[in-house]
CHARMM internal coordinates of N, CA and C (Angstrom, degrees):
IC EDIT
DIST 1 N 1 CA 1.4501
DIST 1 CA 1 C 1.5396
ANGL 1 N 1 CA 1 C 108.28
DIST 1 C 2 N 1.5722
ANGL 1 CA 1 C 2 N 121.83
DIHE 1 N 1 CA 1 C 2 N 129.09
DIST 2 N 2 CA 1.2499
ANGL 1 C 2 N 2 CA 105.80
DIHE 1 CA 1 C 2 N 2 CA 164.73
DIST 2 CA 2 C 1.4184
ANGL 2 N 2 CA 2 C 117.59
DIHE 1 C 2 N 2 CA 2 C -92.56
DIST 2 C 3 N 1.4737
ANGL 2 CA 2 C 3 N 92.47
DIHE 2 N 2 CA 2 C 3 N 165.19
DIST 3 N 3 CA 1.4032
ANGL 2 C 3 N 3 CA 111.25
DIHE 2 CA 2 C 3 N 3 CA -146.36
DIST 3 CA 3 C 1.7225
ANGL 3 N 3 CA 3 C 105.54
DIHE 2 C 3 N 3 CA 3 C -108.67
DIST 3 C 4 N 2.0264
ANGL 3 CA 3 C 4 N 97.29
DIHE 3 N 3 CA 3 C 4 N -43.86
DIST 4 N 4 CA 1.4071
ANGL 3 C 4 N 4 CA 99.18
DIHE 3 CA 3 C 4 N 4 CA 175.47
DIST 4 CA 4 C 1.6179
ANGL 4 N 4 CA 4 C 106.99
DIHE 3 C 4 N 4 CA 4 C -132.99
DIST 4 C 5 N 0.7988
ANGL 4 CA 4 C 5 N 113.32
DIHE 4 N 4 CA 4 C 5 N 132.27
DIST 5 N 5 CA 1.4857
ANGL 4 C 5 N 5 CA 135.37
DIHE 4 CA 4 C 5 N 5 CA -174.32
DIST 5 CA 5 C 1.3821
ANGL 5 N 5 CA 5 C 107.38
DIHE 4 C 5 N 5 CA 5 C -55.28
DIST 5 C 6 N 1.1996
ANGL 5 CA 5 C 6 N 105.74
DIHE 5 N 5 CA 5 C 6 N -69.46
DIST 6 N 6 CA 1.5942
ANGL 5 C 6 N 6 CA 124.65
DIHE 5 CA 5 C 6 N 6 CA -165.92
DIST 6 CA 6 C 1.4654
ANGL 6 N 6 CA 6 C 117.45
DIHE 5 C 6 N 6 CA 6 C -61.00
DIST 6 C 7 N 1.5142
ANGL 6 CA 6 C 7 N 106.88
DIHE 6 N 6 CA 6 C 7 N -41.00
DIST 7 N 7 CA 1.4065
ANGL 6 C 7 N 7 CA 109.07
DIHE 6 CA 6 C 7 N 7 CA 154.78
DIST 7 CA 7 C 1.7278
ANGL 7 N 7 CA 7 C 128.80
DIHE 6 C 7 N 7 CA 7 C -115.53
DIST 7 C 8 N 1.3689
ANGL 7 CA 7 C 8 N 99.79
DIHE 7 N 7 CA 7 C 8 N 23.69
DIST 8 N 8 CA 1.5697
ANGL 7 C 8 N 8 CA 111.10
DIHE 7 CA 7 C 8 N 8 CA 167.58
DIST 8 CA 8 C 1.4057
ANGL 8 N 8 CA 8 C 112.56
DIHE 7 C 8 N 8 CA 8 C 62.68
DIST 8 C 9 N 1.1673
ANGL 8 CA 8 C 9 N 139.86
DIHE 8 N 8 CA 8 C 9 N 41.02
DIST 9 N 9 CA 1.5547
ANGL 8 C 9 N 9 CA 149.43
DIHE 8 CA 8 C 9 N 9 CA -142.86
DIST 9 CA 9 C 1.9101
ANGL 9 N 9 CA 9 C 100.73
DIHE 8 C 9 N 9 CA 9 C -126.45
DIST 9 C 10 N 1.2801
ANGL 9 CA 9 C 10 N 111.66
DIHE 9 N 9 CA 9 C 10 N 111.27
DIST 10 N 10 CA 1.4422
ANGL 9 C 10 N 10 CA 107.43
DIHE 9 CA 9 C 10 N 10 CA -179.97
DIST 10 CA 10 C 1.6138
ANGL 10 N 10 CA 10 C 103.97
DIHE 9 C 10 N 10 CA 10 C -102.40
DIST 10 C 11 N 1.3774
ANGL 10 CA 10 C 11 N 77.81
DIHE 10 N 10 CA 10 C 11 N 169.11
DIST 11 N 11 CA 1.8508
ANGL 10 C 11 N 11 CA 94.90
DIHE 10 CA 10 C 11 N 11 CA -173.92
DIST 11 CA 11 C 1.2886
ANGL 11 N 11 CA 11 C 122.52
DIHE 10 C 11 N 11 CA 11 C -55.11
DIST 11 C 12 N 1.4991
ANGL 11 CA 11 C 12 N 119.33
DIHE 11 N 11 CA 11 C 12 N -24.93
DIST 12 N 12 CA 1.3922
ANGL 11 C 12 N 12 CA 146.84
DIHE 11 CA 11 C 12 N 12 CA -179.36
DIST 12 CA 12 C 1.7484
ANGL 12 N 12 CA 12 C 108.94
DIHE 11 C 12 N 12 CA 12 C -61.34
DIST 12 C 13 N 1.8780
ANGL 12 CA 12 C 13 N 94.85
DIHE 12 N 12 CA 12 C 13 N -58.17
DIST 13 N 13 CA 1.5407
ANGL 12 C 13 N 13 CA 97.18
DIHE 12 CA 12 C 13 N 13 CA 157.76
DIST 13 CA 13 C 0.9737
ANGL 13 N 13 CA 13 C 141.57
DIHE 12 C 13 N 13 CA 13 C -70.90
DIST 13 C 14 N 1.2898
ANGL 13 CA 13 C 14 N 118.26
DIHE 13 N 13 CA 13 C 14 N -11.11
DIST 14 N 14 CA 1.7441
ANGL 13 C 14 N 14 CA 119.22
DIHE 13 CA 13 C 14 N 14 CA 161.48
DIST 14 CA 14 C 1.0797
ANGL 14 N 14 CA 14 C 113.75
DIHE 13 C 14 N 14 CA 14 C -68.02
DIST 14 C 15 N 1.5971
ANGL 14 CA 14 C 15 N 107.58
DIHE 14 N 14 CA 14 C 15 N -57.39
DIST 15 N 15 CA 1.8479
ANGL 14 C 15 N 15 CA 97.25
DIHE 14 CA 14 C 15 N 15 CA 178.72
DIST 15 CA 15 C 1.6092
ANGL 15 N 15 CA 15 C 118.54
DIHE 14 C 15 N 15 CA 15 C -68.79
DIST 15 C 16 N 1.0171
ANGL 15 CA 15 C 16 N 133.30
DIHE 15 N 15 CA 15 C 16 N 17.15
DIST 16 N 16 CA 1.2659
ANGL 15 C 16 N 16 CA 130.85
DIHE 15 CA 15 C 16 N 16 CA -179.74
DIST 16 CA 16 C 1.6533
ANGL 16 N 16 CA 16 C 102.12
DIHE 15 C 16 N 16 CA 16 C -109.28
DIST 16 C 17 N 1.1608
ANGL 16 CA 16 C 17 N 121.51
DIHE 16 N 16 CA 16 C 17 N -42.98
DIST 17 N 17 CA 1.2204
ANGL 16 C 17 N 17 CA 128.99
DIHE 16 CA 16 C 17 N 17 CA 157.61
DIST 17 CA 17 C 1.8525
ANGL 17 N 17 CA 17 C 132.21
DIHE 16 C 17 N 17 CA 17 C -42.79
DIST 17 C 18 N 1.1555
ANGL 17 CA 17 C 18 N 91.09
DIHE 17 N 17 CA 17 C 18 N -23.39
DIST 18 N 18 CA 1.2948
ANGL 17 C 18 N 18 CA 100.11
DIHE 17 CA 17 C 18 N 18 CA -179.41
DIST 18 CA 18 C 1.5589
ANGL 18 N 18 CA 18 C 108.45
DIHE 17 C 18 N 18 CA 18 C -117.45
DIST 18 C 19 N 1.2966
ANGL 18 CA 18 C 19 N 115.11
DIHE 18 N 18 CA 18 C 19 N -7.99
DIST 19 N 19 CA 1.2613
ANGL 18 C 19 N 19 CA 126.28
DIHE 18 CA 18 C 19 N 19 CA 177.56
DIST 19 CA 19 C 1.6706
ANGL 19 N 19 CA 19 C 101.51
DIHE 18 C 19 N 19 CA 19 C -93.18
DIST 19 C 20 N 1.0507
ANGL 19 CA 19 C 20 N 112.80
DIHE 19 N 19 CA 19 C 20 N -24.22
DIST 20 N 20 CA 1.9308
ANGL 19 C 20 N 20 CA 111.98
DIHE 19 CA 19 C 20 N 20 CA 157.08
DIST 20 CA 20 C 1.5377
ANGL 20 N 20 CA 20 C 112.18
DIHE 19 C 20 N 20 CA 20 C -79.93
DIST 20 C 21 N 1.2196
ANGL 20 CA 20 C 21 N 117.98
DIHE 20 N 20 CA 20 C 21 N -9.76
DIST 21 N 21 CA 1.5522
ANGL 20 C 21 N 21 CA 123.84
DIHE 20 CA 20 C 21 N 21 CA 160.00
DIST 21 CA 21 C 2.1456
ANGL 21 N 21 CA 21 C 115.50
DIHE 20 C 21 N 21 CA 21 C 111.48
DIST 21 C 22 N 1.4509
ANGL 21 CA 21 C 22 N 100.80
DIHE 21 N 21 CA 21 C 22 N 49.58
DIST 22 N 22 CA 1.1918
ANGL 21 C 22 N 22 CA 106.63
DIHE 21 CA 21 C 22 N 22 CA 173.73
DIST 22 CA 22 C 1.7189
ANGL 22 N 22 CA 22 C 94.21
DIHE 21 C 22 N 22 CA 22 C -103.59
DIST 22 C 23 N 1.4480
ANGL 22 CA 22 C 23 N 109.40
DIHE 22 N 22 CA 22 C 23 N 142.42
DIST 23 N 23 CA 1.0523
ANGL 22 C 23 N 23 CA 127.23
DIHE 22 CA 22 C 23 N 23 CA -179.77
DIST 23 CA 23 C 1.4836
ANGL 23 N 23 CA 23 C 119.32
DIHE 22 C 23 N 23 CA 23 C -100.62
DIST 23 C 24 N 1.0512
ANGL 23 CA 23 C 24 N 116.68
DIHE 23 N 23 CA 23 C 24 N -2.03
DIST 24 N 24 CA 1.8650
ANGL 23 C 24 N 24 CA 105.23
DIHE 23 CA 23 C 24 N 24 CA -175.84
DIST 24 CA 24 C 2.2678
ANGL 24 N 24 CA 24 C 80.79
DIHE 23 C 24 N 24 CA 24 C -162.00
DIST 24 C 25 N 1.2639
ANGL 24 CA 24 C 25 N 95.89
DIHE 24 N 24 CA 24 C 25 N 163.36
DIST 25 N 25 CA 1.5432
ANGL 24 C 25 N 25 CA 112.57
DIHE 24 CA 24 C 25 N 25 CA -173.96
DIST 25 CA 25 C 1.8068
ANGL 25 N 25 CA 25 C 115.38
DIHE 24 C 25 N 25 CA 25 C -78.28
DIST 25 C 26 N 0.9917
ANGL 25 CA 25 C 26 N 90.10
DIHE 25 N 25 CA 25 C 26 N -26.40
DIST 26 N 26 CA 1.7735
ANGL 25 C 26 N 26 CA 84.90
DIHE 25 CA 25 C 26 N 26 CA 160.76
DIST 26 CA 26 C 1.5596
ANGL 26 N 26 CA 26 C 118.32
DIHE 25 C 26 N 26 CA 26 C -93.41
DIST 26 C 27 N 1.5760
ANGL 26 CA 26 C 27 N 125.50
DIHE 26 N 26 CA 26 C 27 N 17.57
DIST 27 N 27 CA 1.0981
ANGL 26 C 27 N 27 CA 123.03
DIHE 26 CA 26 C 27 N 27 CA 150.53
DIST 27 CA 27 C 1.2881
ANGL 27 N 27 CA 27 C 117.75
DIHE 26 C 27 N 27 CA 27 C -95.90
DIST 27 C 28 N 1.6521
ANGL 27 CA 27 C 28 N 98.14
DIHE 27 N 27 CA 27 C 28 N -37.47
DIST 28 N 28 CA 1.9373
ANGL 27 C 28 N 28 CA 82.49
DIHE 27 CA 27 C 28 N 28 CA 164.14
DIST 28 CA 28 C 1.4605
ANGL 28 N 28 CA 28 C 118.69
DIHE 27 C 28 N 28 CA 28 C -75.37
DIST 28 C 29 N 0.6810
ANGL 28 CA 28 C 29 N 117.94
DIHE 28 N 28 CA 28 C 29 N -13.34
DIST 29 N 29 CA 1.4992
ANGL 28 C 29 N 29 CA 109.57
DIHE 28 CA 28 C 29 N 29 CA 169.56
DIST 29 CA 29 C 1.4380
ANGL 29 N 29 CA 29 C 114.91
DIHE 28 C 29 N 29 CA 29 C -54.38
DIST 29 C 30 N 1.3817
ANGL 29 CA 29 C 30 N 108.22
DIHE 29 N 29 CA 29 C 30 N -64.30
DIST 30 N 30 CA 1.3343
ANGL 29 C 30 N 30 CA 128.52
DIHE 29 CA 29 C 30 N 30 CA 172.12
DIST 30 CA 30 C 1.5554
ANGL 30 N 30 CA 30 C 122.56
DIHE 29 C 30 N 30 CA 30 C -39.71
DIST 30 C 31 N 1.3814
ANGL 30 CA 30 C 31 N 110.61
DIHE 30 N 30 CA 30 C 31 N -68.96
DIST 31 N 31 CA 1.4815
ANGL 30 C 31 N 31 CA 114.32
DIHE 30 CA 30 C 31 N 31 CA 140.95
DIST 31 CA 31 C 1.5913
ANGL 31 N 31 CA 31 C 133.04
DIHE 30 C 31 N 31 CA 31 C -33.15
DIST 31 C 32 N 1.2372
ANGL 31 CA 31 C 32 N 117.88
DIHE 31 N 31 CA 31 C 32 N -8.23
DIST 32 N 32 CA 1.5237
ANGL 31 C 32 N 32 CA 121.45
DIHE 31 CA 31 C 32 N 32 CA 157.89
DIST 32 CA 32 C 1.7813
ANGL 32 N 32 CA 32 C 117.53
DIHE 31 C 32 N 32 CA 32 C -119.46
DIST 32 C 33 N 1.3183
ANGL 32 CA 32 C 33 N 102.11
DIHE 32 N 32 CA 32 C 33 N 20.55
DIST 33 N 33 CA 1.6020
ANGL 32 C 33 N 33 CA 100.92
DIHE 32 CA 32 C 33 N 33 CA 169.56
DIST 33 CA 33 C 1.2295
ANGL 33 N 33 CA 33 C 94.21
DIHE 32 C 33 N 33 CA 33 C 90.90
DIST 33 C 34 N 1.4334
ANGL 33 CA 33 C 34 N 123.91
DIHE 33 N 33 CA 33 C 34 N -5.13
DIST 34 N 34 CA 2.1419
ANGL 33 C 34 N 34 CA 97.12
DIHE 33 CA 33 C 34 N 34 CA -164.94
DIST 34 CA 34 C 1.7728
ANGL 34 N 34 CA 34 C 100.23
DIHE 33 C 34 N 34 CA 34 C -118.91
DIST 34 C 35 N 1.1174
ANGL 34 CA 34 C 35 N 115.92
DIHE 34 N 34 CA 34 C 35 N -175.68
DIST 35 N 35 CA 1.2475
ANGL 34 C 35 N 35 CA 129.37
DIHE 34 CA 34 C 35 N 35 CA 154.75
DIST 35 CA 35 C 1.5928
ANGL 35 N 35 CA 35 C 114.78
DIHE 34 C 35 N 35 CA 35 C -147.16
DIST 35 C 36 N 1.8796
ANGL 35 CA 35 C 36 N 117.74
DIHE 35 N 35 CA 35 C 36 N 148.13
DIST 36 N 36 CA 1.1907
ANGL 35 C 36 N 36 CA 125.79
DIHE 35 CA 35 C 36 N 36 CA 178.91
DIST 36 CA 36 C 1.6837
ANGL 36 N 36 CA 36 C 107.79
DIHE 35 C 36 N 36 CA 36 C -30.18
DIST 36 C 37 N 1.5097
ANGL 36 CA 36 C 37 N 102.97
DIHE 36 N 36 CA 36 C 37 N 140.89
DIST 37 N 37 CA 1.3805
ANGL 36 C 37 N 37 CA 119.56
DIHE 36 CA 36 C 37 N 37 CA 177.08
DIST 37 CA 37 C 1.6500
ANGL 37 N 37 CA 37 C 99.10
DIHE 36 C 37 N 37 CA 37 C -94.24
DIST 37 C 38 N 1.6425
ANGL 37 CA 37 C 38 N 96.45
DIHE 37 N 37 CA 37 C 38 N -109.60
DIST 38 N 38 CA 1.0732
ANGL 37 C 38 N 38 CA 108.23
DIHE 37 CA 37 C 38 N 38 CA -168.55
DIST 38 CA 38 C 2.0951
ANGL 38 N 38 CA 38 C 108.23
DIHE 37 C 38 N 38 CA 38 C -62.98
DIST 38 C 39 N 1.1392
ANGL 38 CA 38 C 39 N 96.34
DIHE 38 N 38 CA 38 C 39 N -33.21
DIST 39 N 39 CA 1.5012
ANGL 38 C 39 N 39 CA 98.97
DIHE 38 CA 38 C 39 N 39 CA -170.66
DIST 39 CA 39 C 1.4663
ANGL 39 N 39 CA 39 C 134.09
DIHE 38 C 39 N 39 CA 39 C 107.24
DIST 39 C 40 N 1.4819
ANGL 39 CA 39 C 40 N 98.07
DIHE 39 N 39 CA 39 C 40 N -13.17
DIST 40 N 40 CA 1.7843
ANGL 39 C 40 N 40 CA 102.26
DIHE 39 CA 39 C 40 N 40 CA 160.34
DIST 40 CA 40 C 1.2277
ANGL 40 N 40 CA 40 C 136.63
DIHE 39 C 40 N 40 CA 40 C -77.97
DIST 40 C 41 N 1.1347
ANGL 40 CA 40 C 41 N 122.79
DIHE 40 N 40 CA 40 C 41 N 0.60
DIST 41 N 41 CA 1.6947
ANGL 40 C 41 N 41 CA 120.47
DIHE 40 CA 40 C 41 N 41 CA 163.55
DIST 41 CA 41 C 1.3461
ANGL 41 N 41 CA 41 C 101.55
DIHE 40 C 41 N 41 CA 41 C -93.26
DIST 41 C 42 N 1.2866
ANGL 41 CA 41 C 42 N 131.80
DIHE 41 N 41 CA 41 C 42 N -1.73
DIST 42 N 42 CA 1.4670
ANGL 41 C 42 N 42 CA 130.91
DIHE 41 CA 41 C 42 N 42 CA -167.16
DIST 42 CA 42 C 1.6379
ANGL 42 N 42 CA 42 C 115.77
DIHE 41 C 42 N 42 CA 42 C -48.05
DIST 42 C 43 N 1.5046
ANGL 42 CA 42 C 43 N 99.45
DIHE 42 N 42 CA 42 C 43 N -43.99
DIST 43 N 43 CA 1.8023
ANGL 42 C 43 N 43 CA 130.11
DIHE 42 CA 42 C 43 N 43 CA 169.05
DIST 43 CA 43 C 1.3739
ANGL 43 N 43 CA 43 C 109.71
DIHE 42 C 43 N 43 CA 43 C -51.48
DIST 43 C 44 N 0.7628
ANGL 43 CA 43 C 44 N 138.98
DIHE 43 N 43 CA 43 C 44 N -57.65
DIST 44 N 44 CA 1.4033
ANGL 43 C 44 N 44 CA 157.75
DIHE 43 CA 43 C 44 N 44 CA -154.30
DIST 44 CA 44 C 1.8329
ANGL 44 N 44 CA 44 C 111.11
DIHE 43 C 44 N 44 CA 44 C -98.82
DIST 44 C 45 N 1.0925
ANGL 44 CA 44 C 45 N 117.15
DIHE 44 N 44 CA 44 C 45 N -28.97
DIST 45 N 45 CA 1.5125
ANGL 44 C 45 N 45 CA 124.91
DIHE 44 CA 44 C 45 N 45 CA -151.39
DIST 45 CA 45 C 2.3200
ANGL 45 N 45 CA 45 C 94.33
DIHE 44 C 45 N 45 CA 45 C -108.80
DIST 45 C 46 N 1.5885
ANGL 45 CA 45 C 46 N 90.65
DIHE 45 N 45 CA 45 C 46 N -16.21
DIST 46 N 46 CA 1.3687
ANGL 45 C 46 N 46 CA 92.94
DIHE 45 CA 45 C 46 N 46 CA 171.53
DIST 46 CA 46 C 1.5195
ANGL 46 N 46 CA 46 C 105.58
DIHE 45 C 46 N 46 CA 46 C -118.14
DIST 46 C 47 N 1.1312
ANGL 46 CA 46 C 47 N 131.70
DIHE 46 N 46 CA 46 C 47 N 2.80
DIST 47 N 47 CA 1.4005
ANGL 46 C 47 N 47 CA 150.12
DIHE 46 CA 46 C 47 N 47 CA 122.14
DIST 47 CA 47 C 1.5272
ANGL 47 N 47 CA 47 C 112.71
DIHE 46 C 47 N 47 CA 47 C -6.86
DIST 47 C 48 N 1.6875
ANGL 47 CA 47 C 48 N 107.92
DIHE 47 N 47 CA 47 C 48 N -85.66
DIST 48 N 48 CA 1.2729
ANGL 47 C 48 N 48 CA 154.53
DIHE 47 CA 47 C 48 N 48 CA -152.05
DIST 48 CA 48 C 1.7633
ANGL 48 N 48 CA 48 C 86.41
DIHE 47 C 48 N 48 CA 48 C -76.80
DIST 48 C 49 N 1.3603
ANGL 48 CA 48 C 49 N 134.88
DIHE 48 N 48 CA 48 C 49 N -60.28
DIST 49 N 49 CA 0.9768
ANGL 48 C 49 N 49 CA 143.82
DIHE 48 CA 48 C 49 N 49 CA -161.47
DIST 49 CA 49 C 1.7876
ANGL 49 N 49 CA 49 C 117.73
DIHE 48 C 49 N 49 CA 49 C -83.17
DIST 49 C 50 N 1.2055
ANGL 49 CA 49 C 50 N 99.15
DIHE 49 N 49 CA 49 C 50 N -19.45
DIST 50 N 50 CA 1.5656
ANGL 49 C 50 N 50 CA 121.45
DIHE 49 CA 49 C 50 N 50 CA 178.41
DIST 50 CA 50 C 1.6060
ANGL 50 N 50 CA 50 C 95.16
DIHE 49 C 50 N 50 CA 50 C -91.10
DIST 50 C 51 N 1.0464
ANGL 50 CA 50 C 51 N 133.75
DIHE 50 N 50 CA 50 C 51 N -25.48
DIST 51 N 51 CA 1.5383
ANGL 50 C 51 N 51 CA 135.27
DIHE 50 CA 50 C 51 N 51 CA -174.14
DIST 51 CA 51 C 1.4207
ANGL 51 N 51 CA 51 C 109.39
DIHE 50 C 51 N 51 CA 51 C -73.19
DIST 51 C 52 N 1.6981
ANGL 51 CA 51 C 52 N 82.05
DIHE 51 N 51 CA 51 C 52 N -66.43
DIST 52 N 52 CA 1.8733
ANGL 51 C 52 N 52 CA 89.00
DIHE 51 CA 51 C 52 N 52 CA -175.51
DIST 52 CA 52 C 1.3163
ANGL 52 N 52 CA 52 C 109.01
DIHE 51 C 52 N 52 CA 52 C -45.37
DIST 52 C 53 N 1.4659
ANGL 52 CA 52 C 53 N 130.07
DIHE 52 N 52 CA 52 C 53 N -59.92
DIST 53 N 53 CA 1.2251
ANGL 52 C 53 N 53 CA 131.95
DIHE 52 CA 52 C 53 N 53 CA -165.42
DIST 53 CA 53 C 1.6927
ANGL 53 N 53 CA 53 C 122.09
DIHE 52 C 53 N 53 CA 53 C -60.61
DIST 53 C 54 N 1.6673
ANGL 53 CA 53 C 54 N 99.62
DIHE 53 N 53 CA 53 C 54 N -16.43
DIST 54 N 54 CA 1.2840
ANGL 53 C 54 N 54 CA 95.89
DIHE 53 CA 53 C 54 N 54 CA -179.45
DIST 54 CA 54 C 1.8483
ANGL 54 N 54 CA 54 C 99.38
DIHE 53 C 54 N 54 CA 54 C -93.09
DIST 54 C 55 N 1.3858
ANGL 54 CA 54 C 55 N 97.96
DIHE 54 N 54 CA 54 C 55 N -21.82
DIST 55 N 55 CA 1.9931
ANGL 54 C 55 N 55 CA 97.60
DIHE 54 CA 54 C 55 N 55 CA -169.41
DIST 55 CA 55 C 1.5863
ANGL 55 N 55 CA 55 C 90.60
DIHE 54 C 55 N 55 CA 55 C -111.47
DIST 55 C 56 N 1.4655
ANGL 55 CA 55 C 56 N 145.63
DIHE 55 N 55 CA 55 C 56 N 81.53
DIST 56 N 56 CA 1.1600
ANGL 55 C 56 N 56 CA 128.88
DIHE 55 CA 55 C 56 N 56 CA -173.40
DIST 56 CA 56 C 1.5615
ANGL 56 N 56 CA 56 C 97.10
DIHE 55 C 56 N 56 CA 56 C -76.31
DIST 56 C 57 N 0.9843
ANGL 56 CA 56 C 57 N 156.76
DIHE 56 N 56 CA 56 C 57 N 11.19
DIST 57 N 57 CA 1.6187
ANGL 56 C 57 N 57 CA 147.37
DIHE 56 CA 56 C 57 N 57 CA 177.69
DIST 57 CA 57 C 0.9464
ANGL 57 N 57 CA 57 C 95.18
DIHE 56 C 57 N 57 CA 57 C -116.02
DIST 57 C 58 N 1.7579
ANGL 57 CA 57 C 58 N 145.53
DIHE 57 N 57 CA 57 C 58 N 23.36
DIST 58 N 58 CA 1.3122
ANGL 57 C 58 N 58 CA 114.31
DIHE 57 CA 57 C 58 N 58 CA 150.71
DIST 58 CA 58 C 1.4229
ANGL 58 N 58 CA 58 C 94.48
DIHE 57 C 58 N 58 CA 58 C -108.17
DIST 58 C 59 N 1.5078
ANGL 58 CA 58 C 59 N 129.09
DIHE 58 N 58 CA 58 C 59 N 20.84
DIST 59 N 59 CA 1.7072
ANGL 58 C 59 N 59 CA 120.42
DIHE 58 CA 58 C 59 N 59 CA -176.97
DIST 59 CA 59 C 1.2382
ANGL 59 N 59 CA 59 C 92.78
DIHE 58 C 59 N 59 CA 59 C -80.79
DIST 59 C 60 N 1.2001
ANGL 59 CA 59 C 60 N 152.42
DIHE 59 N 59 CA 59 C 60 N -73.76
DIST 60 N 60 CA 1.5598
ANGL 59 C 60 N 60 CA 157.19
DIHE 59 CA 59 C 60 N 60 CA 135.14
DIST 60 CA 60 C 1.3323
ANGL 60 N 60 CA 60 C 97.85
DIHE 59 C 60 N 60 CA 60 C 35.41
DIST 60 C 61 N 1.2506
ANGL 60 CA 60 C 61 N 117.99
DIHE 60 N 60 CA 60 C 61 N -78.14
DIST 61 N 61 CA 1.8993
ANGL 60 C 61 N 61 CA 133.37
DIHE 60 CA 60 C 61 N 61 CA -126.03
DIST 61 CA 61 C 1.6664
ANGL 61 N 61 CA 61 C 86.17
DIHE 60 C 61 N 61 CA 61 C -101.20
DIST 61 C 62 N 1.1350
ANGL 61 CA 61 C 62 N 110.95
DIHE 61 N 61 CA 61 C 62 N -54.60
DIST 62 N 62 CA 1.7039
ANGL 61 C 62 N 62 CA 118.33
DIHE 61 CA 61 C 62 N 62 CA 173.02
DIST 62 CA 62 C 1.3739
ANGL 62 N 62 CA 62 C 135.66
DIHE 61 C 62 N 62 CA 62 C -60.52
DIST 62 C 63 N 1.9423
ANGL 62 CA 62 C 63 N 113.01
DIHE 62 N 62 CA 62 C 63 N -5.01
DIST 63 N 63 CA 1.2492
ANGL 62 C 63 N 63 CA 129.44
DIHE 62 CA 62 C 63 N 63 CA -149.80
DIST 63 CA 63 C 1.6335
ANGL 63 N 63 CA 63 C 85.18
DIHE 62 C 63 N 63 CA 63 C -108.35
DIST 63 C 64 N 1.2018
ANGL 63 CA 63 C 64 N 127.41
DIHE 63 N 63 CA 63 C 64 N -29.29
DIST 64 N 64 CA 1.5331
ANGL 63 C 64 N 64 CA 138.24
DIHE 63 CA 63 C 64 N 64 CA -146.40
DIST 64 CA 64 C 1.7214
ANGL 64 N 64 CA 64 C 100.39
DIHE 63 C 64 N 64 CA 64 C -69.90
END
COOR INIT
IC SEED 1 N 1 CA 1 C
IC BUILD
């Protein structure tokens, strides 16, 4: 599912990003070359990143 429009970034890549060990959503971002555009997935994209880190075995299963 994508997640951010502006830079085309799916949910898959957030948790994989943080599953290499970014801790908050503007490091994965960062960690993929981009930074927040407009700013509406911002909610959601530290959501996604707060998950993985709390469930790290679904970054794996969810990344696919």
């Amino acid at each position: 599912m994508i997640i951010c429009s502006c830079n085309v970034i799916r949910a898959a890549d957030i948790r994989a990003a943080a599953g290499r060990g970014c801790r908050d959503a503007e490091a994965a971002y960062a960690a993929m070359g981009c930074e927040f555009e407009c700013g509406g997935c911002r909610e959601l994209a530290e959501e996604i990143v707060e998950q993985a880190l709390t469930n790290p075995d679904t970054v794996d299963q969810q990344a696919a």
